[in-house]
PAZAPA-4460 file (N, C-alpha, C; in steps of 0.05 Angstrom, whole numbers, plus 32768, in hexadecimal, padded with zeros to 4 digits):
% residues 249
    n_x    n_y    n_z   ca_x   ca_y   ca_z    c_x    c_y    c_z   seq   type   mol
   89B3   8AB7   86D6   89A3   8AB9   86EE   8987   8AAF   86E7     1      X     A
   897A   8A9C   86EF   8962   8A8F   86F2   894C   8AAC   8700     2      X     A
   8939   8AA3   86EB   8917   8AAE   86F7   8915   8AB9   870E     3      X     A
   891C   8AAB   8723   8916   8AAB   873F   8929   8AC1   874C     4      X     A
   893B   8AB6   8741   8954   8AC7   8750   8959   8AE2   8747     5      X     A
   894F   8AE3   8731   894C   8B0B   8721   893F   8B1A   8731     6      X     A
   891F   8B03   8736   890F   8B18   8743   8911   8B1A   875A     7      X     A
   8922   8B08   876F   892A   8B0F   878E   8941   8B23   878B     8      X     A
   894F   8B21   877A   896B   8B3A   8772   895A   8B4E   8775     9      X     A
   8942   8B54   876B   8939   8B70   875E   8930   8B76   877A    10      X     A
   891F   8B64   8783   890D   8B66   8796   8927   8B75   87B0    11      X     A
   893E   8B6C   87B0   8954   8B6E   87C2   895D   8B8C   87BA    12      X     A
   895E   8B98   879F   8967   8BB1   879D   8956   8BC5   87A7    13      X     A
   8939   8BB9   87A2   8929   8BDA   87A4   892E   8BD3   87CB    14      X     A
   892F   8BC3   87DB   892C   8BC3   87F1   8944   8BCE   87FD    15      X     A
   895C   8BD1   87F4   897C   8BDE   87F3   8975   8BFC   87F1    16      X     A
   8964   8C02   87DD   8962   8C22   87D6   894B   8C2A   87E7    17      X     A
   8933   8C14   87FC   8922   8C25   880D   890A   8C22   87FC    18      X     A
   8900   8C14   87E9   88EE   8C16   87D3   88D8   8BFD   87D8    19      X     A
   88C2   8BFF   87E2   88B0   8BF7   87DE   88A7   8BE3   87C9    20      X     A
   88B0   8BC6   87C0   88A8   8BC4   87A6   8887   8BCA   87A1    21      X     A
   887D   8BC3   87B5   8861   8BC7   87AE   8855   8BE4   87AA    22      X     A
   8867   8BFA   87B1   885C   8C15   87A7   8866   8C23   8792    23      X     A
   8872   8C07   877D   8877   8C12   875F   8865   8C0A   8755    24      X     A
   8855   8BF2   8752   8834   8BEC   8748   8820   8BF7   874D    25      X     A
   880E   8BF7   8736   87F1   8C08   8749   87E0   8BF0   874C    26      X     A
   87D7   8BF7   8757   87C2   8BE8   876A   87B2   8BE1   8757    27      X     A
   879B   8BC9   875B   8785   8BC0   8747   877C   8B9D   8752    28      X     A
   876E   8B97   873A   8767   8B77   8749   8780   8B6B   872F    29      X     A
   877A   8B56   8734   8788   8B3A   8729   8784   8B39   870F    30      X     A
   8791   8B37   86FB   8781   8B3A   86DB   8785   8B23   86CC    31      X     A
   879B   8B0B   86E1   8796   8AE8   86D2   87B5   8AE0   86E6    32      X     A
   87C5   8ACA   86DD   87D3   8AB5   86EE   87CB   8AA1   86EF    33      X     A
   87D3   8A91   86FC   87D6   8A74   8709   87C5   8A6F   8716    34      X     A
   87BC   8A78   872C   87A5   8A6E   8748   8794   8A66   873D    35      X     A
   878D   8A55   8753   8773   8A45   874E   8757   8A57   875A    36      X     A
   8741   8A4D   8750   8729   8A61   875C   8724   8A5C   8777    37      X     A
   8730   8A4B   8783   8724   8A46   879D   8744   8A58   87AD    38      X     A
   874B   8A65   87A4   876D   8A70   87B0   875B   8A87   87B7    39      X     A
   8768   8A9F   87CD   8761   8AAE   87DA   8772   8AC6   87C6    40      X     A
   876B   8AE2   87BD   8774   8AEB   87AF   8777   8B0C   87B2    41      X     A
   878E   8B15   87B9   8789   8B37   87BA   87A6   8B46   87AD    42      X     A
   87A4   8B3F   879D   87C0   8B48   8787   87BF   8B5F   878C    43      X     A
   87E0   8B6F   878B   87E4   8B85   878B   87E8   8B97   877B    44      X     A
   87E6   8B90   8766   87EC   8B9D   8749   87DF   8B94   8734    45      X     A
   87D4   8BA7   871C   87D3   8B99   8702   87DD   8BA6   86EE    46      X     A
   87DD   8BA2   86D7   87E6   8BA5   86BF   87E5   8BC2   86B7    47      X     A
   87F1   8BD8   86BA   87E9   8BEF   86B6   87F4   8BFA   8692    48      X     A
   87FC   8BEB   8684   8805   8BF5   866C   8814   8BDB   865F    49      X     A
   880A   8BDA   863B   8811   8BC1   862C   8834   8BC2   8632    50      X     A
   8845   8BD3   8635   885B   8BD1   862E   8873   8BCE   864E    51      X     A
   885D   8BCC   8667   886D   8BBF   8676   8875   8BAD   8680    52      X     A
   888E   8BA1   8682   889A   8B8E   868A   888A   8B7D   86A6    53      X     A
   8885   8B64   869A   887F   8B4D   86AD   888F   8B45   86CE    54      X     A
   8890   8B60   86D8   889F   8B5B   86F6   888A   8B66   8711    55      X     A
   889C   8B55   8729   8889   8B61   873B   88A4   8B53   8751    56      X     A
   88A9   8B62   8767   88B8   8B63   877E   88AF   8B59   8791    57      X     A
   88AC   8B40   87A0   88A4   8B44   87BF   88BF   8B4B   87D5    58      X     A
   88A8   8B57   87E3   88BB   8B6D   87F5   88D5   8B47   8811    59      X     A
   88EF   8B52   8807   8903   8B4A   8807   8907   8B37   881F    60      X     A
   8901   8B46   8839   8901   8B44   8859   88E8   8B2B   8851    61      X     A
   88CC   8B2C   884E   88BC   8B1A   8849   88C4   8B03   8846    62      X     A
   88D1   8B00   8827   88D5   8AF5   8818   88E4   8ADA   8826    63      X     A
   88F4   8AEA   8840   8907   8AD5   8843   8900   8ABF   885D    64      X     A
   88ED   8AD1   8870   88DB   8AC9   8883   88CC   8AB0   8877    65      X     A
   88C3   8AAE   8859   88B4   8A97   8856   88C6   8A88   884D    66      X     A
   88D9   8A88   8847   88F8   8A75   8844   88F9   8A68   8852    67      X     A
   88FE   8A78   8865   8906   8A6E   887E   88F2   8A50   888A    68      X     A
   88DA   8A5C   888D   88C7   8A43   8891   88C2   8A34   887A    69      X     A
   88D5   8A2D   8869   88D8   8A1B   8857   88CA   8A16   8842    70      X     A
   88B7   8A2D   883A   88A6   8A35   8825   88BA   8A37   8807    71      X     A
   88AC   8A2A   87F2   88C8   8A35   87E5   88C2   8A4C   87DD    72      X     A
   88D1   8A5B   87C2   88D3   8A73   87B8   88BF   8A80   87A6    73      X     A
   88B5   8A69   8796   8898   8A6F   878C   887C   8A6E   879A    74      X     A
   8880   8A57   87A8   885F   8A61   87C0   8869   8A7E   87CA    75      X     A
   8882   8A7D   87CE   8889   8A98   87F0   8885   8AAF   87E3    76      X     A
   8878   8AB3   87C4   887E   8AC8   87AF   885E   8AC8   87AB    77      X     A
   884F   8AB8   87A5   8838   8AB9   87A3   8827   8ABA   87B4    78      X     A
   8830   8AB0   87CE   8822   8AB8   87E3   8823   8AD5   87EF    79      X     A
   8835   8AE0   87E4   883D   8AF9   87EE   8824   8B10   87D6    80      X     A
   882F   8B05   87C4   8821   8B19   87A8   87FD   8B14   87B3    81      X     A
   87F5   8AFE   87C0   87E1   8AFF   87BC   87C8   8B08   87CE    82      X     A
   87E6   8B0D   87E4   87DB   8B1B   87FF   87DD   8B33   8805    83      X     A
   87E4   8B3F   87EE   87EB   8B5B   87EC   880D   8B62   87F4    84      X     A
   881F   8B4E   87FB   8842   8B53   880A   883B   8B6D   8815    85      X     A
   8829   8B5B   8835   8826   8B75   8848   8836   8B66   8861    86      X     A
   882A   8B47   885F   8838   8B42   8874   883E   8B18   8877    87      X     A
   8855   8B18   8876   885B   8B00   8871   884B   8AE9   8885    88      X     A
   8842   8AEE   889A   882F   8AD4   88A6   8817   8AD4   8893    89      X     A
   880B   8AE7   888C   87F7   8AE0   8874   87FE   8AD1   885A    90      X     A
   8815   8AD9   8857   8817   8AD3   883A   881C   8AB0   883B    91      X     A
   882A   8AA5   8859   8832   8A8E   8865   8811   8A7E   885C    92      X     A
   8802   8A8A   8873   87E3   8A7F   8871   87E0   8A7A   8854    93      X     A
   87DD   8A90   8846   87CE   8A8A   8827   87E2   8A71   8817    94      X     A
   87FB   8A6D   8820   880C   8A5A   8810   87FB   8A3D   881E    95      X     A
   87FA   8A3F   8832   87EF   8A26   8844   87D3   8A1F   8840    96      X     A
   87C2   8A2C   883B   87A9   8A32   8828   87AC   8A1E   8811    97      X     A
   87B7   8A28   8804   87C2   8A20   87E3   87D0   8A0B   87DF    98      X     A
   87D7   89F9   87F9   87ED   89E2   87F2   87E6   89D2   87DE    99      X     A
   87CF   89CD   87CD   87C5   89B8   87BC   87BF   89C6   87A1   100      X     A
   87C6   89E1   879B   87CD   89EC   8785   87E6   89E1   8773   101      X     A
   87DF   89DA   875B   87E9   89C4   8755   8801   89DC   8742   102      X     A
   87FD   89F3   874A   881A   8A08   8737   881E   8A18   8753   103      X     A
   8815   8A0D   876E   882A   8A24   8787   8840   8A25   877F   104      X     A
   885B   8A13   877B   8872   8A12   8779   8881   8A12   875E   105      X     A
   886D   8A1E   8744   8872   8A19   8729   887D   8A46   872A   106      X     A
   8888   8A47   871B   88A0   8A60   8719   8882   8A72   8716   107      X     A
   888A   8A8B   8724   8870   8A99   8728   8874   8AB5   8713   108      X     A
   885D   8AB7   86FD   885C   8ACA   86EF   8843   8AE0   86FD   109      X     A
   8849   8AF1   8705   8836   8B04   8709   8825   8B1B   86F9   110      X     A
   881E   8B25   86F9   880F   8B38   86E0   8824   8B55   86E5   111      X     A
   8825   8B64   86D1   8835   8B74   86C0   8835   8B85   86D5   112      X     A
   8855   8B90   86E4   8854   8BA9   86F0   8865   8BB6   86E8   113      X     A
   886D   8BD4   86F7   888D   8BDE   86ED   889D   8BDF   86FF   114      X     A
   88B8   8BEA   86FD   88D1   8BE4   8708   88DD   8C07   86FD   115      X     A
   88E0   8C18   870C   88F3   8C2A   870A   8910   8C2B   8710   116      X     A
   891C   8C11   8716   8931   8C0B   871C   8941   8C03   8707   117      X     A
   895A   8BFF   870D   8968   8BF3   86FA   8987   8BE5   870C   118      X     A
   897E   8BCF   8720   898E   8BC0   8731   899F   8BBF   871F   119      X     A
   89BF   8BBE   8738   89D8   8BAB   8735   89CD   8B8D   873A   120      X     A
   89C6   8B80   8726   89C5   8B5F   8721   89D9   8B51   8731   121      X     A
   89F1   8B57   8728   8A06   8B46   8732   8A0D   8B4A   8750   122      X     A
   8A09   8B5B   8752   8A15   8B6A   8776   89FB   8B57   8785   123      X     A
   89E3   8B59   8777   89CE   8B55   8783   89C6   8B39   878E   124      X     A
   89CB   8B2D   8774   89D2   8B0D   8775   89DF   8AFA   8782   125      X     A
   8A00   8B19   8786   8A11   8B07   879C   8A09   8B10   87C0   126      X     A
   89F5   8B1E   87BE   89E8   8B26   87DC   89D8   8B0D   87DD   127      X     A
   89C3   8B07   87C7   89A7   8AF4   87CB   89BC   8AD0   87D3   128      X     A
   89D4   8AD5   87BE   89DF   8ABA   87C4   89F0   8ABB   87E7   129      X     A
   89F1   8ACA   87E9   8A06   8ACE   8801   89F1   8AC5   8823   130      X     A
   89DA   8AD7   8813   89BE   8AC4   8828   89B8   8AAA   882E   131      X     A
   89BC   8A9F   8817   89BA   8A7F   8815   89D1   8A79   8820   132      X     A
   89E2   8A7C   881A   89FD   8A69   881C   8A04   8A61   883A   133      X     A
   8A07   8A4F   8848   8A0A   8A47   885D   8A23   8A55   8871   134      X     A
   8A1E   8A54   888A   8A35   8A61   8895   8A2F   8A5A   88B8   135      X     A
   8A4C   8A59   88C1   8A4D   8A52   88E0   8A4D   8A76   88F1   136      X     A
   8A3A   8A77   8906   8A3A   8A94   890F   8A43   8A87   8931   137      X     A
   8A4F   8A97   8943   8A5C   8A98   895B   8A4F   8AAD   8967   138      X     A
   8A42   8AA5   897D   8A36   8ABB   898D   8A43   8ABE   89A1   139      X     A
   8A57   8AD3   89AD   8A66   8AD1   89C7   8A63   8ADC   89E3   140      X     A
   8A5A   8AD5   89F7   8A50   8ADF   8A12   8A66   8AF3   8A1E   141      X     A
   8A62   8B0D   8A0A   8A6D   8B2C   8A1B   8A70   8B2B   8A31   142      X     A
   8A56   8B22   8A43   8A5C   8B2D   8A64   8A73   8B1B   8A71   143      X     A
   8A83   8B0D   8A64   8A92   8AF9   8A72   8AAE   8B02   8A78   144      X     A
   8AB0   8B25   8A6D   8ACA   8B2B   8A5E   8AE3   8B10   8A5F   145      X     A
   8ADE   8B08   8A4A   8AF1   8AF6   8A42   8B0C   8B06   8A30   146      X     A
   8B2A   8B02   8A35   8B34   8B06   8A22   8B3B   8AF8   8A09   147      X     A
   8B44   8B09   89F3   8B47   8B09   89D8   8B51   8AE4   89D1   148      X     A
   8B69   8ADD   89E4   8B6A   8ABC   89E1   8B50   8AB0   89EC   149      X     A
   8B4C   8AB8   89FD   8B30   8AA3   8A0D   8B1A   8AA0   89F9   150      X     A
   8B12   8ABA   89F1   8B00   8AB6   89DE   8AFF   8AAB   89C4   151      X     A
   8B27   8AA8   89BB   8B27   8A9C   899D   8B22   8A7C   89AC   152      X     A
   8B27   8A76   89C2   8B2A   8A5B   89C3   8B0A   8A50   89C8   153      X     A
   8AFA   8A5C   89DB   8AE0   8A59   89D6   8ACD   8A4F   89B1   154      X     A
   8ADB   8A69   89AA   8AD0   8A62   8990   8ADC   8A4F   897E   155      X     A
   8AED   8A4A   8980   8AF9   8A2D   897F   8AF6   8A14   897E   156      X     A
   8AEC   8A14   899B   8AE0   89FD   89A6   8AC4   8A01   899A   157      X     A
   8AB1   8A15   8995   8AA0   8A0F   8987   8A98   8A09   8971   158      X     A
   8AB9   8A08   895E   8AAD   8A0B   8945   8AB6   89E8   8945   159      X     A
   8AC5   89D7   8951   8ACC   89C7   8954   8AB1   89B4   8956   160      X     A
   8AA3   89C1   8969   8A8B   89AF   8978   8A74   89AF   8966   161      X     A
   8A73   89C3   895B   8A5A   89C7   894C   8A65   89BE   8927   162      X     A
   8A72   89B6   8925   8A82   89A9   890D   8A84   898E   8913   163      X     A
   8A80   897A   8923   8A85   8969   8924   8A65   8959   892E   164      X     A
   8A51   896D   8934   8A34   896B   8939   8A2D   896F   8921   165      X     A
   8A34   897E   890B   8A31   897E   88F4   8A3C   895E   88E1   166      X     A
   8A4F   895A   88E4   8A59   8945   88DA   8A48   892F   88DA   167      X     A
   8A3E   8923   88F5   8A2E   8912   88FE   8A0F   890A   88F8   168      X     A
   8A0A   8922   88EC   89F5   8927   88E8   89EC   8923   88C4   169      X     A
   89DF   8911   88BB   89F1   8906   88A0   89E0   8919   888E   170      X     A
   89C4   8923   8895   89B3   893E   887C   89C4   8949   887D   171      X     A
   89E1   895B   8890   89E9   8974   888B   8A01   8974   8884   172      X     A
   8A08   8955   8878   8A27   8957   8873   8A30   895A   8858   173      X     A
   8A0E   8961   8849   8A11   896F   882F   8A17   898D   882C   174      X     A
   8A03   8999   8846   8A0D   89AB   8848   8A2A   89B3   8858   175      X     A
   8A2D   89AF   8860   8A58   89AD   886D   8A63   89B1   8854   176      X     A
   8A5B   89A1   883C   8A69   899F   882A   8A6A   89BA   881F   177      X     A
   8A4F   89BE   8819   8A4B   89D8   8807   8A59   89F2   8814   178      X     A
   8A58   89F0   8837   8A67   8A0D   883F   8A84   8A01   8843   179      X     A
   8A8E   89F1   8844   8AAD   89EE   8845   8AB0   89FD   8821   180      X     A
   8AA4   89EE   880F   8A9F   89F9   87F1   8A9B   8A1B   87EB   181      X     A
   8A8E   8A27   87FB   8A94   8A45   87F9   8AAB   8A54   880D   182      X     A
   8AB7   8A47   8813   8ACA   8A57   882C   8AC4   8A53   8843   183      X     A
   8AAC   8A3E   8852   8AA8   8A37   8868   8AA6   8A5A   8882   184      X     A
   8A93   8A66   8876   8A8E   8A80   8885   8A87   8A7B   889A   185      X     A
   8A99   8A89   88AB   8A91   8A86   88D3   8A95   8AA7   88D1   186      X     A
   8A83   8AAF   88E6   8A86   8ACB   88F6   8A7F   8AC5   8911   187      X     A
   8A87   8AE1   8917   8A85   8AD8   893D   8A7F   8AF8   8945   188      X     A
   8A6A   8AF3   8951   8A56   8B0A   8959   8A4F   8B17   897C   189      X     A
   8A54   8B24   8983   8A46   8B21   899F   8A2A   8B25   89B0   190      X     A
   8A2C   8B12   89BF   8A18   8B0A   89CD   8A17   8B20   89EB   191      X     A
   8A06   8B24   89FB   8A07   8B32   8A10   8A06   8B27   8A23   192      X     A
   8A00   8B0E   8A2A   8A0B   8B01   8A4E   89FF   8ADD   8A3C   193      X     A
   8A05   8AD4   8A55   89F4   8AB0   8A52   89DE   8AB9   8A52   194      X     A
   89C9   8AC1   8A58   89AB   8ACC   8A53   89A3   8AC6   8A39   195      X     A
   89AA   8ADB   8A2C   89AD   8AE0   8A1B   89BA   8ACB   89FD   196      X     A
   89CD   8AB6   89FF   89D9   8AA6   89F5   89BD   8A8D   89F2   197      X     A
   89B2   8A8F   8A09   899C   8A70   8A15   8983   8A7E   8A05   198      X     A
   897C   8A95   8A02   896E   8AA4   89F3   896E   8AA0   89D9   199      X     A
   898A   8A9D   89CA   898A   8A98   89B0   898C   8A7E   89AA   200      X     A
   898C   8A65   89BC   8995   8A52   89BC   897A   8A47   89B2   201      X     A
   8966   8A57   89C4   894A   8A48   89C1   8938   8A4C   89AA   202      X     A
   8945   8A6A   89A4   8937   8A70   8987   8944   8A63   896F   203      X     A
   8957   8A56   896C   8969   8A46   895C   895C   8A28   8960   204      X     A
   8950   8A21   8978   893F   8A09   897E   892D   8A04   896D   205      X     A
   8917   8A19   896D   8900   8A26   8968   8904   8A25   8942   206      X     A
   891F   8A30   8937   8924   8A38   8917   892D   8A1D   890F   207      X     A
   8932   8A06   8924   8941   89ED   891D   8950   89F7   890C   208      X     A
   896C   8A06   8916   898D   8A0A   890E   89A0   89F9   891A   209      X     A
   89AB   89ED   8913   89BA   89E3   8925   89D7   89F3   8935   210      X     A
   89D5   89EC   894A   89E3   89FE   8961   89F4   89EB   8975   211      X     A
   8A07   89F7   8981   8A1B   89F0   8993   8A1B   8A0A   89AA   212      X     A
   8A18   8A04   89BE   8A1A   8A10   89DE   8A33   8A09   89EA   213      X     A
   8A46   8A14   89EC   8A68   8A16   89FA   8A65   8A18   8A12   214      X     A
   8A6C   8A0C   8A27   8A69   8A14   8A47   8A84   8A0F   8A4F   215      X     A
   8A98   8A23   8A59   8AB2   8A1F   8A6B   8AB8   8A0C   8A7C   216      X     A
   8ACD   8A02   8A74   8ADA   89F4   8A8F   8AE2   8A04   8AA2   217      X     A
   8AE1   8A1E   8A9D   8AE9   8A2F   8ABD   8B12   8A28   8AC2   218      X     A
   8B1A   8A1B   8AB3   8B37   8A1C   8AC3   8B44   8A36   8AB9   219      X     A
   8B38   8A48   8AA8   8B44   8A60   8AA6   8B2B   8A7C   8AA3   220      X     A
   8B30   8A9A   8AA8   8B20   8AA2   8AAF   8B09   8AAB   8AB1   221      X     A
   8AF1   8A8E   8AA7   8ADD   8A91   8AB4   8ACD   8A7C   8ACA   222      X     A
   8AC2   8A84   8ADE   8AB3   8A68   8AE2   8AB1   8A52   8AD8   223      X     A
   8AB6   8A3C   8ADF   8AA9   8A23   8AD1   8A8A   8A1C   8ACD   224      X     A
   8A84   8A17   8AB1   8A64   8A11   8AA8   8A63   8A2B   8A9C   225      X     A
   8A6F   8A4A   8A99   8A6A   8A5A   8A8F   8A5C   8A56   8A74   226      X     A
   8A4B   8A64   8A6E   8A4A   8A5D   8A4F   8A54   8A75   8A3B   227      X     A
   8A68   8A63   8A2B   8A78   8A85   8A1E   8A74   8A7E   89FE   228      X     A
   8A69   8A6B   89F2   8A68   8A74   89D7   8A40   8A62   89D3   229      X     A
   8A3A   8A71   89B7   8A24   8A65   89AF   8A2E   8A66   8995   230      X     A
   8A30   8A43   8987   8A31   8A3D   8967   8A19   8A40   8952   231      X     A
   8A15   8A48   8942   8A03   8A41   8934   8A06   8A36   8916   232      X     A
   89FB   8A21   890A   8A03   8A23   88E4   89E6   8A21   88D6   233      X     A
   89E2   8A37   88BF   89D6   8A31   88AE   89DC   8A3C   889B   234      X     A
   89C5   8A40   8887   89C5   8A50   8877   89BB   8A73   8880   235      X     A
   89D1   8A82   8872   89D0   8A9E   887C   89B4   8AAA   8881   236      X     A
   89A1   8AAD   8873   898C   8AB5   8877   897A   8AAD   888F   237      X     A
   8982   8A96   8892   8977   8A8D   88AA   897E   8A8A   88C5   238      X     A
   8997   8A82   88C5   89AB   8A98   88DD   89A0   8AAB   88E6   239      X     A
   899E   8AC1   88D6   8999   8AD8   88D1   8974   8ADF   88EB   240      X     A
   8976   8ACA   88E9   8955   8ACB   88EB   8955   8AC8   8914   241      X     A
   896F   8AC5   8914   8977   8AC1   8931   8990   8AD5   893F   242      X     A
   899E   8ADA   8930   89B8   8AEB   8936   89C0   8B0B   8928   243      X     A
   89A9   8B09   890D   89A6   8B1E   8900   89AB   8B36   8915   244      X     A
   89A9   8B3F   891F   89A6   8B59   8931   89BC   8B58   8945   245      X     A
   89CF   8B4C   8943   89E7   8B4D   8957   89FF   8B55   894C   246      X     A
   8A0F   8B5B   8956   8A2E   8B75   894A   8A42   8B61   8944   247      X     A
   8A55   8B66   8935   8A67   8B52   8931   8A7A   8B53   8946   248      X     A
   8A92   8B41   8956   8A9D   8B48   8964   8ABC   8B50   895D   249      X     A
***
C-alpha cells in the first residue's frame, strides 16, 4: 500500500469508529514542511514527543469532497491540514491560493502526531478502493408503481442506453474497460416520483457524471413519456456525491 493510501485507510478507520482525527493531536503552530512563505498557514497539530510517529488523518467525508472537484490527494490533504480540516470549501480556497507551489502535489509529510488506533489495513483499503472504482447506479421512479418485470425492463433499457453513450464517448472507454475489469458494478436504488429523478439529473449536470434519463413508451402500464429510470456512471465516490442518501431497491 502506497503513502497515500495508508493515510486515507487510517483516516477511513478513525471515521468508522466516530473519531475525530483532529482530536487525537494537540493543538500548536506549524514547526516546518513544505509551504511556501507566501501560503496561508493554521496547522493543527505539532510535534508533542521525540518518539511519535509521523502521521496525521484528514477527516475522511472532506477528503473526498475535494476529490471530487478534481483536486488531487496531496493538495486535498494539505489544504485541509492547513486550514485546520474544519471545513472542506476552505481547504478548496487555500489549494487554489497555492496553485504555483511548486510541492502542492508532491506526497505530503506533516509534522509528528499520534494515532491510538490500530486499523484493519486491508478491510480498509478494500473500502478506500471500492470508492474509486467505477460503477453504474439506477435511480427508479417509485411513484409510478411499476411492476417487478416493468421495472427490470426499464433498467435494462437503461443500462443499454447509458453503455452505449459511454462507448461513444472515446475519454471514457478507458474507463468501461476498467469497470467491465472489476465486475462491471450496477445497483439500482429508488427514486421518489419524476421530480425528483429531474432533480438528480441536474445535480449529475452540475458533478459532470455522465447520465441517461429513460422515458416510457406508455404501451404498457404507464403513460407514455413517463420517466421511470435515471442512469448514472462513475466512479463510486462520486456517484455518491449525488445518490449517496437513497435506499437500495
Amino acid at each position: 500500500m502506497d503513502n497515500e493510501d495508508e493515510q486515507l485507510a487510517r483516516a477511513l478507520a478513525l471515521s468508522l469508529q466516530g473519531i475525530d482525527p483532529t482530536s487525537l493531536m494537540k493543538s500548536g503552530g506549524h514547526s516546518g514542511g513544505d509551504v511556501t512563505s507566501t501560503e496561508k498557514q493554521n496547522p493543527p497539530h505539532k510535534t508533542s514527543s521525540p518518539d511519535q510517529r509521523n502521521e496525521w488523518f484528514p477527516n475522511l467525508e472532506r477528503m473526498q469532497i475535494l476529490l471530487s472537484m478534481g483536486i488531487s490527494e496531496n493538495a486535498a490533504k494539505r489544504g485541509l491540514y492547513y486550514t485546520g480540516d474544519t471545513n472542506a470549501d476552505q481547504a478548496a480556497a487555500w489549494v487554489f491560493e497555492n496553485l504555483e507551489n511548486p510541492d502542492l502535489h508532491k506526497p505530503f509529510t506533516p509534522p509528528q502526531g499520534a494515532s491510538t488506533t490500530t486499523p484493519d489495513y486491508k478491510a480498509l483499503q478494500a473500502s478506500l478502493d471500492e470508492s474509486r472504482a467505477f460503477k453504474m447506479v439506477f435511480v427508479v421512479n417509485m411513484s409510478l408503481g411499476m411492476g417487478v418485470g416493468k421495472i427490470a425492463t426499464q433498467v435494462g433499457h437503461a443500462t443499454l442506453a447509458i453503455y452505449k453513450t459511454l462507448l461513444i464517448n472515446v475519454s471514457e472507454q478507458v474507463n468501461v474497460r476498467e469497470w467491465e475489469g472489476k465486475g462491471a458494478k450496477k445497483i439500482v436504488l429508488k427514486g421518489t416520483n419524476a421530480e425528483h429523478l429531474l432533480a438528480l439529473k441536474q445535480m449529475a449536470e452540475r458533478q459532470n457524471i455522465i447520465h441517461f434519463m429513460i422515458q416510457d413508451a406508455g404501451k404498457t402500464q404507464v403513460p407514455s413519456g413517463s420517466i421511470t429510470v435515471l442512469a448514472l456512471f462513475g466512479k463510486g465516490y462520486h456517484i455518491d456525491e449525488v445518490t449517496g442518501q437513497l435506499s437500495l431497491l
